[in-house]
N, C-alpha and C positions, 0 to 999 in steps of 0.2 A: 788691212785693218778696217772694223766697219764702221768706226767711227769717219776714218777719211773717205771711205767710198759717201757717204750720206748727206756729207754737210752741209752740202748746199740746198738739201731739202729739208731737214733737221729743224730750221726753225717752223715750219710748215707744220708738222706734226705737234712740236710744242704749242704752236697757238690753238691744236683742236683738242691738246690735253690743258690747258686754262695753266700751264704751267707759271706764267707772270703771277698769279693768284698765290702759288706759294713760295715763290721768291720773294714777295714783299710781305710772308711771314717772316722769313730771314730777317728782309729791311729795318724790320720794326722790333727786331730783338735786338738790335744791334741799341740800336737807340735804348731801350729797356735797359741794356747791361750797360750803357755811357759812353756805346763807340759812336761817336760821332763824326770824329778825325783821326789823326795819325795815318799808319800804314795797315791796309789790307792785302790781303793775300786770297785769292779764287785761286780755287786748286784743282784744273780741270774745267777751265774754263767755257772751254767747249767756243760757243758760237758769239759769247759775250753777251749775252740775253739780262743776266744775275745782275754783270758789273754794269750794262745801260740803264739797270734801276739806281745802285747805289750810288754811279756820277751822277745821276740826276737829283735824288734826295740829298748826296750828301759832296758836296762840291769842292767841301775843302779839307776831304781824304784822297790821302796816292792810294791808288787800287791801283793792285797788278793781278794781271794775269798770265795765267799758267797751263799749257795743254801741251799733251802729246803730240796731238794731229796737227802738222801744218796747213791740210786744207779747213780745220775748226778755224784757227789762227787769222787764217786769209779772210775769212767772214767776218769772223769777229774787229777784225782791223778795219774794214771796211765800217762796218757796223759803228764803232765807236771814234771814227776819225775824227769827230768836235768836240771830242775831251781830253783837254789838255791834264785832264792829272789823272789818267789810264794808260797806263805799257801793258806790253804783252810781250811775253817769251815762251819759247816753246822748252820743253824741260819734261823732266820725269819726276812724278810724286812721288817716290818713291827711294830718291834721291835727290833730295834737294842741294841746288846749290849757293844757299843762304846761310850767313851764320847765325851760330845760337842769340833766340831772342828779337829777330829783324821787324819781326813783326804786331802788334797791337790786338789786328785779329785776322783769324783764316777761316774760311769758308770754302765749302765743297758742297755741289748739291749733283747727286746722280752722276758721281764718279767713281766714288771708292770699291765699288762693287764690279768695276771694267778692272783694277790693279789686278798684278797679278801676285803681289802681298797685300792686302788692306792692313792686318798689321804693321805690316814695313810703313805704309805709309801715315801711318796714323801716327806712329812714333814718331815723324818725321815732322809731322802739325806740331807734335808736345815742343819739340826740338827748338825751332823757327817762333815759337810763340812765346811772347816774354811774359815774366812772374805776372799775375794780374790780367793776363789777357784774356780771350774769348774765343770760344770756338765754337763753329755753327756746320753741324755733319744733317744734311738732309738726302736720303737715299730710296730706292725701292727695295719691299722687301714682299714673301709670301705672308700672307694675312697672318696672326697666331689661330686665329678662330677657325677650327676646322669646317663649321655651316656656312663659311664665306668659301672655302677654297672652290664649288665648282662655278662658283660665278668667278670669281677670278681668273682662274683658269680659261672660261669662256671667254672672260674680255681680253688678256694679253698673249691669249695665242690663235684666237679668231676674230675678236674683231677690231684691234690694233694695229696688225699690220696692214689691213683694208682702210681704218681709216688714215695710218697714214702713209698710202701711197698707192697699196694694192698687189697685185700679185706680184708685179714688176721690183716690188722693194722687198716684198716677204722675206725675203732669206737675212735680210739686216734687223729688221725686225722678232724674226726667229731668234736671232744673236741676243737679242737685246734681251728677250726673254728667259732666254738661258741662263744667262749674267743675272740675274736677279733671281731664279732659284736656286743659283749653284753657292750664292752671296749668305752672309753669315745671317743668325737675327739679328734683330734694333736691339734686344740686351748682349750680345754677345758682343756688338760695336761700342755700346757704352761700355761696356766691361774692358774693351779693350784701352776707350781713351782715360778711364781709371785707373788702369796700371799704367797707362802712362806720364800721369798726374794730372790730369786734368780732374778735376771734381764737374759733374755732371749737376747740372740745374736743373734743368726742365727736360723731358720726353713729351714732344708733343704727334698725337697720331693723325693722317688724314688718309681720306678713302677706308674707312675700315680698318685701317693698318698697312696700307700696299703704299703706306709712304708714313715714314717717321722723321721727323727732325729731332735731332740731340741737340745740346746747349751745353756747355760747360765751361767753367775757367780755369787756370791753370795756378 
């Protein structure tokens, strides 16, 4: 899988895409909609990048986290070893195994588009998430604007993989690229967390659109 062949460079590549920059867009919604505590849920936790913001801003919420990849896991455990109110389990989004309601709020940034149901697991957020809760889905996607697509194009399949790693990693990075055109649009993901009941607030775009964050509560 290429999430685990990568991990241990993974954060490498997120520091030269400014990714902290739109995790503490998430941070700052949380707060907006009045999560300040309770229980969180990161879905897809990946290397723990997301949750080393929200232990830091927000000290007296349990964040858990959530990944497939046991070698994301291993990082991320390392990563966030001086927070006492951060677990981690490895698990499938897709199947969760939480009862209805566990949760306050869930968040997933640049996951849902590696499932191999986004619906499945998106249903799975409405599920885990109690009446009143929040949810924060921020993913990549191909621009709508067709006079954007051959600059896009130029940066995620030339000069992405170069910048994070080089020829030596291109083929996880090829992965990554594929996963994000083969991935639904940003309406067709709100559409989804709709019919699952969640009410959508805000769509917010960054990069042209080759990144959307949704918002909604349940």
């Amino acid at each position: 899988m290429a999430y685990n062949e990568f991990a241990y460079f993974y954060d490498e590549f997120n520091g030269e895409a400014d990714y902290d920059a739109l995790y503490g867009y998430i941070t700052d919604e949380l707060k907006v909609h009045g999560i300040t505590d309770g229980i969180l849920a990161d879905l897809g936790c990946g290397t723990g990048d997301m949750l080393e913001l929200l232990a830091e801003r927000y000290p007296g919420m349990a964040l858990v986290g959530l990944d497939f990849s046991p070698n994301m896991l291993q990082v991320a455990k390392e990563r966030l070893a001086g927070f006492a109110n951060v677990s981690l389990e490895q698990g499938d989004a897709m199947h969760l195994g939480y009862a209805d309601g566990s949760f306050d709020c869930v968040v997933s940034a640049f996951a849902l588009r590696n499932m191999a149901s986004c619906e499945r697991a998106v249903g799975e957020i409405a599920r885990v998430l109690r009446p009143g809760g929040v949810v924060c889905c921020m993913d990549s996607f191909v621009p709508e604007c067709r006079a954007l697509l051959p600059l896009y194009r130029l940066y995620f399949k030339r000069l992405m993989p170069l910048i994070g790693g080089g020829i030596s990693r291109r083929r996880e990075y090829d992965w990554l690229c594929r996963s994000t055109e083969d991935f639904v649009s940003a309406e067709e993901l709100a559409g989804m967390l709709r019919r699952s009941g969640i009410a959508v607030t805000e769509k917010r775009s960054f990069m042209f659109g080759a990144c959307v964050c949704i918002v909604g509560r349940k």
